[in-house]
C-alpha positions as CSV (number, residue, x, y, z in Angstrom):
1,X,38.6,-4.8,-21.4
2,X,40.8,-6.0,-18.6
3,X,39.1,-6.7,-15.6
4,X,35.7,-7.0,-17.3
5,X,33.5,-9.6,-15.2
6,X,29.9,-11.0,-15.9
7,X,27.1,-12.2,-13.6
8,X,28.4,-15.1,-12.4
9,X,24.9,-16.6,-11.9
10,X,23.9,-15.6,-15.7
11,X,26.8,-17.6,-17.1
12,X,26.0,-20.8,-18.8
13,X,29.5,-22.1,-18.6
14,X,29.5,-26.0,-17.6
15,X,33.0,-28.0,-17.8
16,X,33.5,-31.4,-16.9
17,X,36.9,-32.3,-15.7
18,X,36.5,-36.0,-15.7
19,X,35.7,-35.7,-20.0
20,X,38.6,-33.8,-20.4
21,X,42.0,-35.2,-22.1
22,X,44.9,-32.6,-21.5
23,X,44.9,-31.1,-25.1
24,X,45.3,-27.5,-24.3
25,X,42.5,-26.2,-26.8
26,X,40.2,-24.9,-24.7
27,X,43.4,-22.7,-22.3
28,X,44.6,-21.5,-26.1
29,X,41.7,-20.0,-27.8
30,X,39.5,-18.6,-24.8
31,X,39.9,-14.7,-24.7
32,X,39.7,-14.1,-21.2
33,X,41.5,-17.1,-19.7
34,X,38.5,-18.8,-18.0
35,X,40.7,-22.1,-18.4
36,X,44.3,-23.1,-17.0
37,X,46.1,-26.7,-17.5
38,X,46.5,-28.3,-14.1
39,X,48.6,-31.5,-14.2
40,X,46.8,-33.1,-17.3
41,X,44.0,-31.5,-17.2
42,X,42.0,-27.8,-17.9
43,X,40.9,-26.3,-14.6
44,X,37.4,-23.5,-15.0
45,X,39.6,-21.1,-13.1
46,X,37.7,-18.0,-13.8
47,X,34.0,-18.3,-14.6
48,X,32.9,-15.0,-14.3
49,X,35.5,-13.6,-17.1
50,X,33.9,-16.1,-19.8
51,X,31.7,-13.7,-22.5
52,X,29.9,-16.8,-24.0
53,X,31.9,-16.9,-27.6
54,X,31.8,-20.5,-27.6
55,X,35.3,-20.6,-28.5
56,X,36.0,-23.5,-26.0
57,X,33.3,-26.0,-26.8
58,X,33.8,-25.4,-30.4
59,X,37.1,-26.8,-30.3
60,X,36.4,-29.4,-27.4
61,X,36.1,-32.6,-29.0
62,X,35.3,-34.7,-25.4
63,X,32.2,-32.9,-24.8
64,X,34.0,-31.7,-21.9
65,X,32.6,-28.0,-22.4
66,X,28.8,-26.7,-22.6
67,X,28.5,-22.9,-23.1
68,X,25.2,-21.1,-24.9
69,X,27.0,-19.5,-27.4
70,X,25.5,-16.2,-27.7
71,X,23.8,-16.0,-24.9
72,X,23.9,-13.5,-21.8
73,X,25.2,-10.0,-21.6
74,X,27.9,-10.7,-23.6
75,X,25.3,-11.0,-26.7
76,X,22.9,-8.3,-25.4
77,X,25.8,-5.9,-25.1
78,X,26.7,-6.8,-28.6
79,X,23.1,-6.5,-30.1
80,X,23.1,-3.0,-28.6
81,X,26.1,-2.2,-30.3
82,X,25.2,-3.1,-33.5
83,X,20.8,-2.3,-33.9
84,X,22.1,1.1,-31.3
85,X,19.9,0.7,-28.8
86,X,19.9,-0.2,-24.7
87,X,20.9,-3.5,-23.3
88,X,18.3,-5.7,-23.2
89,X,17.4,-9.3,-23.3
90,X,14.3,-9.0,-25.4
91,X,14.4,-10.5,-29.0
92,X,17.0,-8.5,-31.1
93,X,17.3,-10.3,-34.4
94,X,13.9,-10.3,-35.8
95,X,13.3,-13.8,-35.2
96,X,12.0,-13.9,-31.6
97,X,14.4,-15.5,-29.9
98,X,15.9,-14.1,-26.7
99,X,19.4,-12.1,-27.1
100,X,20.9,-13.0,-23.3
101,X,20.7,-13.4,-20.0
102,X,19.9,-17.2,-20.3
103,X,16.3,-16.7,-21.8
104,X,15.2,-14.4,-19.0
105,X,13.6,-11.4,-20.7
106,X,13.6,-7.4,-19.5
107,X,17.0,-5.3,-18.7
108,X,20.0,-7.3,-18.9
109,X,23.3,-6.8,-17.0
């Protein structure tokens, strides 16, 4: 998966430096290394790479981080995989709600 970028518009990624503490959690557990310690603090040095797993706001306890957790292409591509059908950002799950692309429906990614 090296190399593998999202739309950098369709990401829902939001960090706020000033919130953050120095305690490394978000730079550790992020797959794609969207974050980097500089000085004492995390820098967003890659926004495009994040795939939305929530990793980083899960373990953020400043509130620093906002991501939509299963949203975008990142979930669309997954749903695909798993019901075998095309990327899209329709509902996937049965339940109505959208599966990516921040909400927006028809052909994702």
């Amino acid at each position: 998966m090296a190399g593998l970028r999202y739309l950098e518009d369709a990401v829902t990624l939001t960090y706020d430096p000033d919130k953050c503490t120095g305690c490394q959690l978000c730079t550790m557990v992020c797959p794609h290394g969207v974050f980097a310690m500089e000085g004492n603090r995390a820098k967003l040095v890659d926004r495009g790479a994040c795939m939305e797993c929530g990793a980083c706001q899960l373990n953020c306890a400043f509130d620093a981080i906002k991501v939509e957790s299963g949203t975008g292409c990142a979930a669309a591509i997954f749903a695909s995989w798993f019901n075998g059908g095309e990327v899209t950002c329709g509902p996937s799950d049965g339940t109505g709600a959208d599966a990516g692309c921040g909400g927006s429906k028809g052909t994702c990614c």
